[in-house]
C-alpha positions, 0 to 999 in steps of 0.5 A: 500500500501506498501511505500518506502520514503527517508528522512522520519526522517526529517522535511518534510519527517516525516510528510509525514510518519505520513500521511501516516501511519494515511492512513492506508498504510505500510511505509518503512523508509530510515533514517539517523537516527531511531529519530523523527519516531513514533514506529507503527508496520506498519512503518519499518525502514532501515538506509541508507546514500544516498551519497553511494546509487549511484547504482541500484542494492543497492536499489534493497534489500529495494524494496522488496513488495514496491508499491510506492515511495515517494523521500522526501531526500535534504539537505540545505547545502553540508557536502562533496563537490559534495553531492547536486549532490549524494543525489539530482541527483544520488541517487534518479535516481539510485532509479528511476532505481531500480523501473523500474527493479522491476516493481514499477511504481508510484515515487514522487518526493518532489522537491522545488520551485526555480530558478537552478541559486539560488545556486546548491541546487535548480539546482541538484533538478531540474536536477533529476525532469526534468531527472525523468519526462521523464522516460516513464516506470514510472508515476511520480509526481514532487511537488515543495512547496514553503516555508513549515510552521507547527504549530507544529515546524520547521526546516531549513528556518522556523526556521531562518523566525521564528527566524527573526520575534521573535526578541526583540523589533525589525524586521530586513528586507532584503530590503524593505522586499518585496519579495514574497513567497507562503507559504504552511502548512506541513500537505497540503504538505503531503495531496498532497503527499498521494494524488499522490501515491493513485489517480495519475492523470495519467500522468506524471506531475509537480504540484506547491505546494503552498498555496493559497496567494502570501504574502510579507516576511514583513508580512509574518513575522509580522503574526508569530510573531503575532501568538507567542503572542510578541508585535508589533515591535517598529521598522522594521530595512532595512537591505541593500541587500548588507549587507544580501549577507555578513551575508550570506557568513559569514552563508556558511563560519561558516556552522551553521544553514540555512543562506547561499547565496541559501537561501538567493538567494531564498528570494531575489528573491522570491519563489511563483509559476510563473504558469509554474507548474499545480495546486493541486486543478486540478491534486490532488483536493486538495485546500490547506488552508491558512497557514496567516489565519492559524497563525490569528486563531490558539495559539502558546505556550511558546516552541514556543516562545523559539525556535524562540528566542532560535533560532538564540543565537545558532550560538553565544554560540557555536562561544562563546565556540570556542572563549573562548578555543581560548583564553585559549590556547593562554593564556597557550601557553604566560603565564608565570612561575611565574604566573602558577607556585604558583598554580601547586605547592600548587596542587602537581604537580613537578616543572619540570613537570609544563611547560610541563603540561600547554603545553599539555593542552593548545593544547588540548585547541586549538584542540577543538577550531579548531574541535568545529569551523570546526564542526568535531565530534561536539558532542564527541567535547562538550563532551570533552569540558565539561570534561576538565572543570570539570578537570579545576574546580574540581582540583584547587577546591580541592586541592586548595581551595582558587581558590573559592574565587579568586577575578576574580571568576575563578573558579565560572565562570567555573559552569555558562560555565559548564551549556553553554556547556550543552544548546549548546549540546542540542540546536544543536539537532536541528532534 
């Protein structure tokens, strides 16, 4: 079969793809972006932003010899305002109309498992399950995982449960840590899928995509960081429900990584299948492994191990950085003649030209600041970042010498800020 799937570059979406290309089926891919695919001859791939896929008539192209369609496209968090509507609603229902206008009938639809008053990311989802499955000219398949784990990585919420169970010395508990959550492997999660398209069954319907086990978030976490090979706790810290709602708006508000008031809402609430959806093991024969037995049987690595405690030191360089090119611009806007002026000279730049040259890059300095913790042009930003303190080392370093052996190490402190700047390049690759 020929398969058309959105979101196949992301963390669910490329599992899937990796299904069903082992399946032996041909995959057109609706990406982002071209990385995280495999290069297979029969995997063809078409860049597309779902925020401008509003119309049928602009999927109609992508159609062309597709058999089936595989919805896999979300986002955590909305880059513009009105985009959990336009990628969760409007895009897939545009899609949802060009396959009924080609004659494509088979549409899945990789939704989630929540409660609409969690936050829109769950509402705008469920908004499009309940507006798909009443489309009569199409069978449709709605699956609605639960928390999706991999031994093979992990992104978004994984990722923070990763991180929260890999801390030093220490696990910090929503609560009592008591919320329950039915986790499901990633590759049972695109089993279920490859299943929907090959052997429908039938009729339209909505299938819980969850594991066998109803856990607790406690041991939920206690088992992965069983399973990275960490020492047991030396304590399991209750943090006040309240508290967790404030270091949620502060994750809405700094916009980096999963942690928000949705997931947040999510995992106060719990997220396990109440029985309101069909099972996998009676529309789809598929009895999903324990992802708990998974974790007591299988080894973890050392990457791993550095992505979970890599994890949540993310947010704190970069906040680093932006604090660091705050203070630089302040300290260039207050800074004194006197102070700046000795060393310019000794650098050959006119006296004239002094105040307005520490002007100038002082607001540069705060430009960045203020693009780095907007997140605007994050990686052209880091770039800038990284020349301006080459500039800042290799001028004074060479026509100024002495600065190496400056008392303060300001410019030595400058080669171990060159090497923070990389690692923050890199670790916001988070794809």
């Amino acid at each position: 079969m020929r398969i058309l799937v959105t979101g196949a570059s992301g963390f669910i979406g490329s599992g899937i793809v990796e299904r069903l290309l082992a399946e032996g089926h041909q995959v057109v891919a609706c990406v982002r972006n071209r990385r995280n695919l495999s290069g297979c001859e029969r995997l063809s791939m078409r860049r597309v932003d779902l925020t401008r896929m509003l119309s049928a008539d602009v999927w109609a192209p992508l159609l062309a010899g597709v058999d089936a369609v595989i919805n896999a496209a979300g986002i955590l968090r909305e880059p513009h305002p009105g985009d959990f509507e336009r990628v969760h609603y409007q895009a897939p229902m545009a899609l949802a109309t060009a396959c009924i206008k080609n004659g494509i009938r088979r549409f899945v639809q990789v939704s989630a498992l929540g409660h609409p008053e969690d936050g829109e990311f769950v509402a705008s989802k469920h908004r499009f399950d309940q507006a798909l499955l009443k489309a009569a000219e199409l069978d449709v398949i709605v699956l609605r995982p639960s928390v999706v784990a991999s031994l093979r990585g992990s992104y978004g919420g994984t990722s923070m449960l990763r991180a929260m169970s890999a801390l030093p010395l220490v696990v910090f508990l929503p609560g009592e840590g008591s919320q329950k959550i039915q986790p499901l492997w990633l590759e049972d999660l695109a089993r279920m899928v490859e299943r929907s398209i090959t052997h429908p069954p039938g009729s339209s319907v909505m299938v819980g995509s969850v594991g066998p086990e109803v856990v607790t978030l406690r041991d939920y976490l206690l088992a992965t960081r069983r399973w990275l090979k960490l020492p047991e706790p030396r304590l399991m810290i209750r943090v006040p429900m309240g508290l967790v709602g404030l270091v949620n708006i502060v994750g809405d508000g700094l916009r980096a990584g999963p942690l928000g008031r949705v997931m947040g809402c999510m995992l106060a609430r719990g997220n396990f299948s109440d029985g309101s959806c069909a099972s996998a093991a009676d529309h789809l024969g598929i009895q999903p492994r324990s992802v708990m037995d998974g974790l007591s049987q299988s080894a973890s690595f050392v990457q791993d191990r550095w992505q979970a405690r890599l994890y949540p030191l993310v947010p704190l360089a970069w906040l680093a950085l932006v604090v660091i090119w705050v203070v630089s611009a302040l300290s260039g806007f207050l800074a004194d003649p006197d102070t700046f002026g000795p060393l310019l000279s000794r650098m050959g730049v006119p006296g004239r030209h002094q105040a307005a040259l520490v002007l100038v890059t002082s607001s540069i300095n705060l430009v960045l600041a203020l693009a780095l913790l907007l997140r605007w042009w994050l990686n052209g930003v880091l770039v800038l970042m990284l020349l301006s303190v080459l500039a800042y080392t290799l001028g004074p370093g060479l026509l100024a010498s002495e600065q190496w052996l400056d008392p303060t190490g300001g410019l030595v402190k400058n080669l171990g800020l060159i090497v923070l700047i990389l690692m923050v390049m890199v670790l916001e690759d988070r794809r």
